[in-house]
C-alpha positions as CSV (number, residue, x, y, z in Angstrom):
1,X,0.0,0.0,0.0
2,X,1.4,3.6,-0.9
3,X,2.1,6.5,2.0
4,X,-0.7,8.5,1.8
5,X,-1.3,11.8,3.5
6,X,-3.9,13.9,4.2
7,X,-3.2,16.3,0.9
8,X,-3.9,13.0,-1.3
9,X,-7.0,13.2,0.5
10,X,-7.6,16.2,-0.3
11,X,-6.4,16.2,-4.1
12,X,-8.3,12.5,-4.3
13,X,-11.7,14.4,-3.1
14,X,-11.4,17.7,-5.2
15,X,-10.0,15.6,-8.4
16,X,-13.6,12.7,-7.9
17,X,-11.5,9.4,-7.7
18,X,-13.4,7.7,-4.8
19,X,-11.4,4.9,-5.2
20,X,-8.0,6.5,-4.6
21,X,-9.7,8.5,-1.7
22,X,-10.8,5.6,-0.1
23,X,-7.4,4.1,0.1
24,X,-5.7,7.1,0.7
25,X,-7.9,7.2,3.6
26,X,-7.7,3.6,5.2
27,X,-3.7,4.4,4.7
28,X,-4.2,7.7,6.5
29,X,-6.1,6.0,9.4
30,X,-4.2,2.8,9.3
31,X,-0.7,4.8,10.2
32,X,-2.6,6.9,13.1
33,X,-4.4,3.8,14.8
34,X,-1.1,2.2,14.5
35,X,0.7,5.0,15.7
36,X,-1.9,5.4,18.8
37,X,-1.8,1.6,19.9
38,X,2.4,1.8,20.0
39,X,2.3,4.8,22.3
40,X,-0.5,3.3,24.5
41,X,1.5,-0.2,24.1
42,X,4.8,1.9,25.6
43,X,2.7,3.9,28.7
44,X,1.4,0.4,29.7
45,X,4.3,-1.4,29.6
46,X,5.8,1.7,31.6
47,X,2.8,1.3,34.3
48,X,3.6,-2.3,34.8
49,X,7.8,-1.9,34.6
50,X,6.8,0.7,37.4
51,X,4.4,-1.0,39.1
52,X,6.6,-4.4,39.4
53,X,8.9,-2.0,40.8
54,X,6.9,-1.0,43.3
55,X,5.7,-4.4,44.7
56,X,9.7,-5.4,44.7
57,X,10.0,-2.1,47.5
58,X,7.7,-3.7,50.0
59,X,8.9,-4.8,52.9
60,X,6.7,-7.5,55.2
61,X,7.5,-8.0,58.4
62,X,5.9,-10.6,60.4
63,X,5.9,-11.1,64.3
64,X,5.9,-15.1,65.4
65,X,4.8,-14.7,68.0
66,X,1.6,-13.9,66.9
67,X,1.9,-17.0,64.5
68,X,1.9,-18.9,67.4
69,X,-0.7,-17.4,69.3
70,X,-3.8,-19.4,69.2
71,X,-7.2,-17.2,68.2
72,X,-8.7,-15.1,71.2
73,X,-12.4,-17.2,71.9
74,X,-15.3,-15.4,73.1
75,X,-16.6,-16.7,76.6
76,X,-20.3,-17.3,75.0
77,X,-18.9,-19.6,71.8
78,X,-16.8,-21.6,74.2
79,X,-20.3,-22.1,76.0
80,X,-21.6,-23.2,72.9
81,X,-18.8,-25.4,71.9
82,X,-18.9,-27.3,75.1
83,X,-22.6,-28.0,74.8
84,X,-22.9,-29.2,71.4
């Protein structure tokens, strides 16, 4: 397909050749649709290089003892736990 531009658009329309407009015009859009999905392609792949980043950074820090702990039980469900 040739490199169109917007003044073969133009010429195309003014000169009434439908058919060269037409492709002039799928080219024209073709080449900005492309050039719009790269640069959205390159800000997402930035958010998630960034975002990866981020998750790397956080730091967890967990106390055993409270591993080890066994779960606080209310007085009333032990009540029920010993009567069923």
């Amino acid at each position: 397909m040739a490199e169109y531009d917007v003044v073969d658009l133009l010429k195309f329309a003014h000169e009434n050749k439908p058919n060269d407009f037409q492709s002039a015009f799928q080219g024209v859009m073709q080449d900005k649709i492309s050039a719009a999905l790269d640069a959205k392609k390159e800000v997402i792949a930035q958010q998630m290089m960034n975002g990866a980043a981020e998750e790397e950074d956080i730091d967890i820090e967990i106390d055993d003892e409270v591993l080890d702990d066994e779960p606080e039980v209310d007085s009333a469900e032990e009540e029920q736990e010993t009567e069923s």
